[in-house]
N, C-alpha and C positions, 0 to 999 in steps of 0.2 A: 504493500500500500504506500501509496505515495506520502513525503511527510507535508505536517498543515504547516505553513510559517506562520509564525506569530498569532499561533491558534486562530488563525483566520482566512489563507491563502489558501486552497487546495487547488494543485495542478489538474487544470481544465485537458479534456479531453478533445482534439478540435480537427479533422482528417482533412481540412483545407490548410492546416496554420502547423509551419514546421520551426524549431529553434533558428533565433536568428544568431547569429554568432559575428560579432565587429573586431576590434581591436583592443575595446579594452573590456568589454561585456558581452552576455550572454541572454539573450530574449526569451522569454515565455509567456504560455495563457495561464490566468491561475480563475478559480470561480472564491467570489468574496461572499462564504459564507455566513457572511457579518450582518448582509443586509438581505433583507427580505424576499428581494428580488433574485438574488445569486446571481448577480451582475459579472461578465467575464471583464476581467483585467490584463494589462500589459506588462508583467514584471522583467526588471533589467538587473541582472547578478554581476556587480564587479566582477572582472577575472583579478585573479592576485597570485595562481598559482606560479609557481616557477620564475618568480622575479624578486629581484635587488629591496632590499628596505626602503631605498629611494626612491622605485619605480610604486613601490605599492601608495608610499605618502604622495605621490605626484598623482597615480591615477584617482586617492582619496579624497584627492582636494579637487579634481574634475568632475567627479562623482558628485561631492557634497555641494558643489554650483548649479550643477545642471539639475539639480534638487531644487535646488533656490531659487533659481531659474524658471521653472513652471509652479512653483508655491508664488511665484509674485507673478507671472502673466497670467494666471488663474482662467487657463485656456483660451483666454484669450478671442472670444467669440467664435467659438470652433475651428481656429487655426492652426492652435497649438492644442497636443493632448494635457486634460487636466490632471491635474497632481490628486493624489489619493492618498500615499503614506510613501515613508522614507525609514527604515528600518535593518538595525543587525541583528542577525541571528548565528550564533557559534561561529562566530567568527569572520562569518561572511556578511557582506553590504548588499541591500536591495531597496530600488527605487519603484515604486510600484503605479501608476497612471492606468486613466484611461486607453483603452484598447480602441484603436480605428480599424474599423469593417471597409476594407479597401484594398488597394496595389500599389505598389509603387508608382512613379514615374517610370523609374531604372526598367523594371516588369514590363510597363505596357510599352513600354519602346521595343524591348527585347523580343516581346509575342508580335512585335506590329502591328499593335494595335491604337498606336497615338493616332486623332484626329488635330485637327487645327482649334476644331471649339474644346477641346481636351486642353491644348495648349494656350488656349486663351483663359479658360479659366484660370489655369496656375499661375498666367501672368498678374493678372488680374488680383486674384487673393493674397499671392503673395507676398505683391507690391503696397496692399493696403497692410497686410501683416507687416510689413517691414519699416513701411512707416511709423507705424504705433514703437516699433524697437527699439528704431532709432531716435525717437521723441524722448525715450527712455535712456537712449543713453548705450543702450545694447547694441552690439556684435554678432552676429551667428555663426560666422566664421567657415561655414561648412555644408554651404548649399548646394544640394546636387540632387541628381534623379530618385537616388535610391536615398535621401532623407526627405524625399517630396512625398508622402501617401493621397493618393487621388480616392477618395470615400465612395463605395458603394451606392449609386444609386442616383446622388447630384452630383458627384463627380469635382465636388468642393476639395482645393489641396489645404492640405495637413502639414505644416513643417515639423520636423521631428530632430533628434537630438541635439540637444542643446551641451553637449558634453565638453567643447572646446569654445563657448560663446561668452565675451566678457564686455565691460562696461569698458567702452574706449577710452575713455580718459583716466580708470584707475591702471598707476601699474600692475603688469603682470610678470612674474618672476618664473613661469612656464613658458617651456620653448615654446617654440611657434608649431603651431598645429593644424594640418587641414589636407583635404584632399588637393596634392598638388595640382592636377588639371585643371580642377574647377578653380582655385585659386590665385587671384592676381599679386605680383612679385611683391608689391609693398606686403601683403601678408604673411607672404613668405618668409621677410624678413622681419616677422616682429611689430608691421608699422599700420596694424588693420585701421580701416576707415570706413564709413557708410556705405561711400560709393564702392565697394570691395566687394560687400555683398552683394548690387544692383550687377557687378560683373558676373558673381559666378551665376545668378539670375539668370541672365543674356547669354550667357557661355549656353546652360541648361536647353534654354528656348532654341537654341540653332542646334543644339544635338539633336533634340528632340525632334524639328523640323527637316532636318538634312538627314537623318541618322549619321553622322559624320561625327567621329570623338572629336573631342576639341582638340588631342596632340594632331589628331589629323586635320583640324582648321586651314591649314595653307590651304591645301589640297583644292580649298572650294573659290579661292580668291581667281581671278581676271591678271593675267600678269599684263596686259597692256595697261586699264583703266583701274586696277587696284580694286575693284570691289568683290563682295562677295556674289556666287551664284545663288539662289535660291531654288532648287529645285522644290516640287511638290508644296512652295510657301505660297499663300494667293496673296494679293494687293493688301489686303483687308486690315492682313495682322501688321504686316510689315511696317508702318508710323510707331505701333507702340515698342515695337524694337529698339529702331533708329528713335524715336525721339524723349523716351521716357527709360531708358535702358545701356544703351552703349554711352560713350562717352566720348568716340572717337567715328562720328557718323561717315565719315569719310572712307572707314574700313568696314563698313557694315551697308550696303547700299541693297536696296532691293529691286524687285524686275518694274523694268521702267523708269 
């Protein structure tokens, strides 16, 4: 039998939904026999096996933010999963949140199944998400497909982990952290900004329209006139690109 955590978590049984596994955690469904309803949950287990006393205090103190992190967006108008409990048990750390009934971005690109109204959405919700963050003061530092969840049903995105996200103006004494692709160089080094996330935003929106990774981004530019090609992008989307997104319109041009 599976064990309960915190006399209240029992590992949900779910034949759509498999362990997620990152870099510094471990995902699961748990049912919160707490409440009434037996609500399913999203529980995330530090990993800390197999590592340095320094690696565990670094990944504890990313843990313990990205806790903090969703106890103060308080979901945030359903764009953020809400917070639920934060808890150890023998030894082990767990952050426990609402559970989103959905796919990734990453997923639906990989099945081929992104639409343009798909992509419009995320730009869309995101961008009002990102607002409220950065009015706050917040970083996300780590926007990509597969932290984008697109919800069952409206097709409303989800931004998800908040594990490397900080207040840009407090120092931070943690390397620099982030998916390098999606990440632009000031980040890289240390030097995150608003506009940082609106890049890896824009980076996401052109994978996701082109199927084209961003290391493979050359690939799609016009070596005479410098712009990019758009395959399969229609008119429509293309302004909130170029004009509310890139920063650099001169490299991002659409058909026409």
């Amino acid at each position: 039998m599976a064990r309960i955590l915190k006399g209240r978590y029992r590992r949900a049984e779910n034949k759509h939904f498999r362990i997620t596994q990152g870099r510094m955690s471990e995902g699961f469904l748990v049912t919160d026999t707490a409440d009434p309803s037996r609500p399913v949950r999203f529980v995330k287990r530090l990993i800390q096996e197999s590592l340095s006393a320094v690696e565990v205090y670094t990944r504890r103190q990313l843990f313990d933010r990205e806790a903090d992190f969703l106890k103060t967006l308080d979901g945030c108008n359903g764009c953020v999963p809400r917070f639920i409990d934060y808890f150890g048990d023998r030894a082990e750390q767990y952050l426990v949140m609402e559970w989103i009934d959905g796919r990734t971005l990453k997923k639906i690109i990989d099945e081929g199944l992104v639409t343009e109204d798909i992509v419009r959405n995320v730009l869309s919700g995101i961008l009002r998400l990102l607002r409220d963050l950065h009015l706050r003061g917040i970083v996300h530092q780590d926007i990509k497909p597969a932290n984008i969840i697109v919800r069952s049903g409206t097709n409303a995105p989800v931004l998800v982990d908040f594990g490397i996200a900080r207040y840009k103006n407090q120092p931070d004494s943690i390397p620099p952290l982030a998916t390098r692709t999606f990440a632009p160089r000031e980040q890289q080094e240390g030097r995150p900004e608003f506009n940082s996330d609106l890049y890896a935003l824009a980076l996401t929106a052109v994978y996701a329209l082109t199927k084209t990774h961003p290391k493979n981004i050359g690939q799609l530019k016009n070596e005479v006139c410098c712009q990019l090609e758009w395959p399969r992008c229609e008119r429509k989307l293309f302004p909130v690109l170029r004009g509310k997104l890139v920063c650099c319109p001169r490299e991002f041009r659409g058909p026409g």
